[in-house]
C-alpha positions as CSV (number, residue, x, y, z in Angstrom):
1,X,21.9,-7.2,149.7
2,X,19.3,-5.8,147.5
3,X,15.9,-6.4,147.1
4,X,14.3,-6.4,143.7
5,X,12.4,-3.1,144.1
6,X,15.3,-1.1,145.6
7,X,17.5,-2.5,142.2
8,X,15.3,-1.4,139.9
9,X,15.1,1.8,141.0
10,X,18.7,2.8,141.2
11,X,18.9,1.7,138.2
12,X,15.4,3.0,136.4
13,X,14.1,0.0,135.4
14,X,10.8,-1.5,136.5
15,X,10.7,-4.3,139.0
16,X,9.0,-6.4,135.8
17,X,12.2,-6.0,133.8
18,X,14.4,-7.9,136.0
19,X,12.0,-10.3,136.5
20,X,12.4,-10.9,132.4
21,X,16.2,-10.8,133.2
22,X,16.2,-13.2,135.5
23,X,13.9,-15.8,133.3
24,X,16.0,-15.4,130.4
25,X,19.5,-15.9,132.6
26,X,20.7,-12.6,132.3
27,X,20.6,-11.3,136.0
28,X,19.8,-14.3,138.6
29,X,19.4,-12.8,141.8
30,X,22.2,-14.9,144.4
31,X,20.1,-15.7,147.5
32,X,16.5,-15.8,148.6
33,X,14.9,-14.1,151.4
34,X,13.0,-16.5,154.0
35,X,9.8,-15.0,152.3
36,X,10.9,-16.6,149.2
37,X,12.4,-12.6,148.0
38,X,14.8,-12.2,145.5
39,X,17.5,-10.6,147.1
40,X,20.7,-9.3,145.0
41,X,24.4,-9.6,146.4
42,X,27.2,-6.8,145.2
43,X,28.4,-9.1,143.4
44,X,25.0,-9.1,141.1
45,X,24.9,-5.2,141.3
46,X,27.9,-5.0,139.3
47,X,26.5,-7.1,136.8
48,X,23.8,-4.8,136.6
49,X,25.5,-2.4,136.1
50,X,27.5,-3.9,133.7
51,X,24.6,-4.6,132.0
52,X,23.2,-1.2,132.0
53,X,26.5,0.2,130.3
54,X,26.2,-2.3,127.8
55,X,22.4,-1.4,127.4
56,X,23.5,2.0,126.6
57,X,25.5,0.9,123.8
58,X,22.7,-0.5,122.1
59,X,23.7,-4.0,122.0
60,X,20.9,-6.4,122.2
61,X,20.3,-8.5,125.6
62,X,21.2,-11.8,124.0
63,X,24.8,-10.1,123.1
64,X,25.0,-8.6,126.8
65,X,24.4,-11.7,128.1
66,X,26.8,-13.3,125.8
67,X,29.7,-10.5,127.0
68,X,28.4,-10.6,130.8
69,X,30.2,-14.4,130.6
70,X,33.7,-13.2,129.6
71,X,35.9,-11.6,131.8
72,X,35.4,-7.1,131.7
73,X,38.7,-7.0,129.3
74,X,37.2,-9.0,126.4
75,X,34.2,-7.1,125.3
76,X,36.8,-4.2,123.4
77,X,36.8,-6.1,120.2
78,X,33.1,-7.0,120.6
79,X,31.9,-2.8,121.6
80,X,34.8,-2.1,118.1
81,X,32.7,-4.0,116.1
82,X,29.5,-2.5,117.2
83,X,30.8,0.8,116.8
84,X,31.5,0.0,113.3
85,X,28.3,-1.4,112.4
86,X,26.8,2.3,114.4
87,X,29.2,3.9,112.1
88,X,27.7,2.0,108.8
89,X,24.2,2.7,109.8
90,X,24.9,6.6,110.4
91,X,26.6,6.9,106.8
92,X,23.8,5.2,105.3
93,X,21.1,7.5,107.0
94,X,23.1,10.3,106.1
95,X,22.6,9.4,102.6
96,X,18.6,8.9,102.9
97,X,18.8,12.2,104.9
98,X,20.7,14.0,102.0
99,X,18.5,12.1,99.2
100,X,15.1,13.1,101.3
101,X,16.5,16.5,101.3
102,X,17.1,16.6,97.5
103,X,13.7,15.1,96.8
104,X,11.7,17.6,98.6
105,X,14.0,20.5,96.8
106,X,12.8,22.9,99.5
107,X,15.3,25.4,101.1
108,X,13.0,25.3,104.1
109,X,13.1,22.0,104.8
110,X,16.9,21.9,104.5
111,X,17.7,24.6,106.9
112,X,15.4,22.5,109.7
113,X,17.7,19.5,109.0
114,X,21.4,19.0,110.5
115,X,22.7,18.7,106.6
116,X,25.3,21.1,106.2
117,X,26.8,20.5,101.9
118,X,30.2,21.9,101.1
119,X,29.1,24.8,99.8
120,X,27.9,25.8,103.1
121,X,31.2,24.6,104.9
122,X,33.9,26.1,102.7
123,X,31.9,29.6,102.7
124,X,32.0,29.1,107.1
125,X,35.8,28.6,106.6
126,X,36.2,31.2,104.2
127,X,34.4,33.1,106.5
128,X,36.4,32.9,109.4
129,X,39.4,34.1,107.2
130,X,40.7,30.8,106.0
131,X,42.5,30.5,102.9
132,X,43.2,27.6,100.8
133,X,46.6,26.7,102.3
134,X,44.8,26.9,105.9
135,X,42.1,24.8,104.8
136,X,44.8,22.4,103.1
137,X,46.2,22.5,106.7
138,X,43.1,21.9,108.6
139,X,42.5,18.8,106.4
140,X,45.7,17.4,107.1
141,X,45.3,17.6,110.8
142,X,42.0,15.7,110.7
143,X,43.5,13.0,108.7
144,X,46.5,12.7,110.7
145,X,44.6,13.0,113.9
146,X,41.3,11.0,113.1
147,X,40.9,9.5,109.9
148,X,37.8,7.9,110.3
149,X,35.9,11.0,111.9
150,X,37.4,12.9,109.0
151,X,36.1,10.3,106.3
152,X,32.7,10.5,108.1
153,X,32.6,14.6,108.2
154,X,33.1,14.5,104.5
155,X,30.4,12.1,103.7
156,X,28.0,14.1,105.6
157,X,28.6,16.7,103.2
158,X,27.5,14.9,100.4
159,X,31.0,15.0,98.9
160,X,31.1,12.3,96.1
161,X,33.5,8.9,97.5
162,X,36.1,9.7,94.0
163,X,36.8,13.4,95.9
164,X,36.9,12.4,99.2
165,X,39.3,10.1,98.0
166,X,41.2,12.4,96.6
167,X,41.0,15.1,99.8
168,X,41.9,12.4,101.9
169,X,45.0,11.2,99.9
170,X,45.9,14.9,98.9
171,X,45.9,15.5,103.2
172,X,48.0,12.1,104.0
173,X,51.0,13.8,101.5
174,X,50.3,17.5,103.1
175,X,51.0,16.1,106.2
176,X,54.3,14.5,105.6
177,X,55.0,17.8,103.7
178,X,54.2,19.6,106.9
179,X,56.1,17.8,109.0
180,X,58.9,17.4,107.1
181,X,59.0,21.2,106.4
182,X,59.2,21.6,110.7
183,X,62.9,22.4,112.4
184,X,64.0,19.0,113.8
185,X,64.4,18.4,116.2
186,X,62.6,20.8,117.9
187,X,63.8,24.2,119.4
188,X,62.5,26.1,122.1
């Protein structure tokens, strides 16, 4: 069993914050002490810590609490669809970022941000002895191999939506043409 104090600690939280789980039903503790202590079984440890990976997704309590009621299996669509609200808000602060940027016009406060344009990343490339058929290459990969990351690395080079478009769809037939252009099967 574990006491309030010894819970909170392994998990870094103060003794008040379980308190305010317990009064709004999100971590009861199962038994009380003869001293009227909260006292936690295993049982509630895992939910703690179940609740503590879920705090680290940034879900709110009322959704944890929510999840914490369904069985460990049925929270992937729920964690899906908060990655793809995460994924939303980072496009859209990439845009502020980049429109910030632009406002203030100032190389010096560009090169202290993370904003790399694609300028900058096609002059890396070309830099480290890529040509255009590499580069065709690389961008097929990424779109074969992660297509969302890929549509997310171009936005946050400030690439207008019409173009990335157009590398994406231009990468999809590369890839088929890459394949297709491989012995098959497959010799050692």
């Amino acid at each position: 069993m574990w006491t309030i104090g010894k819970l909170a600690r392994h998990f870094g939280l103060s003794r008040s914050t379980l308190l305010y789980y317990d009064r709004i039903g999100l971590l009861s503790p199962s038994l009380r002490s003869g001293g009227n202590y909260r006292l936690y079984s295993p049982s509630d440890f895992k939910r703690m810590e179940r609740i503590a990976l879920l705090r680290d997704t940034g879900l709110s309590l009322d959704r944890i609490r929510e999840l914490c009621e369904k069985p460990a299996d049925s929270i992937e669509e729920a964690l899906d669809q908060h990655l793809s609200q995460i994924n939303r808000e980072i496009s859209e602060r990439r845009i502020q970022q980049r429109i910030i940027a632009e406002l203030l016009q100032q190389n010096s406060v560009i090169h202290k941000t993370r904003i790399m344009d694609k300028a900058q990343w096609v002059a890396l490339l070309e830099g480290a002895g890529m040509d255009d058929e590499a580069k065709k290459v690389w961008h097929a990969l990424f779109e074969k191999n992660a297509p969302e990351a890929h549509q997310d690395f171009l936005e946050s080079l400030g690439i207008p939506t019409e173009e990335i478009d157009l590398i994406r769809s231009r990468s999809r037939m590369a890839i088929h043409t890459l394949l297709s252009s491989l012995p098959w099967p497959p010799t050692d």
